[in-house]
C-alpha positions as CSV (number, residue, x, y, z in Angstrom):
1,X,56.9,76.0,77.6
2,X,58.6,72.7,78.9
3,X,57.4,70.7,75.8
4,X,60.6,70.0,74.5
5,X,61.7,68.6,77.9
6,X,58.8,66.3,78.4
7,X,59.0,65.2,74.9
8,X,62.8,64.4,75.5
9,X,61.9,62.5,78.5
10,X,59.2,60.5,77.1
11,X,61.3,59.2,74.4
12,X,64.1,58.6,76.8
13,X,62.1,56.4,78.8
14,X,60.7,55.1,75.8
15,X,63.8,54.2,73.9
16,X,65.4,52.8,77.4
17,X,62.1,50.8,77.9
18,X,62.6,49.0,74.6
């Protein structure tokens, strides 16, 4: 149910990573 959230936080961290 929290897919959304986890997806959003991946990509966050992700994006900020790059």
């Amino acid at each position: 149910m929290n897919t959304t959230m986890k997806f959003k936080n991946i990509k966050s961290i992700q994006l900020f990573r790059k």
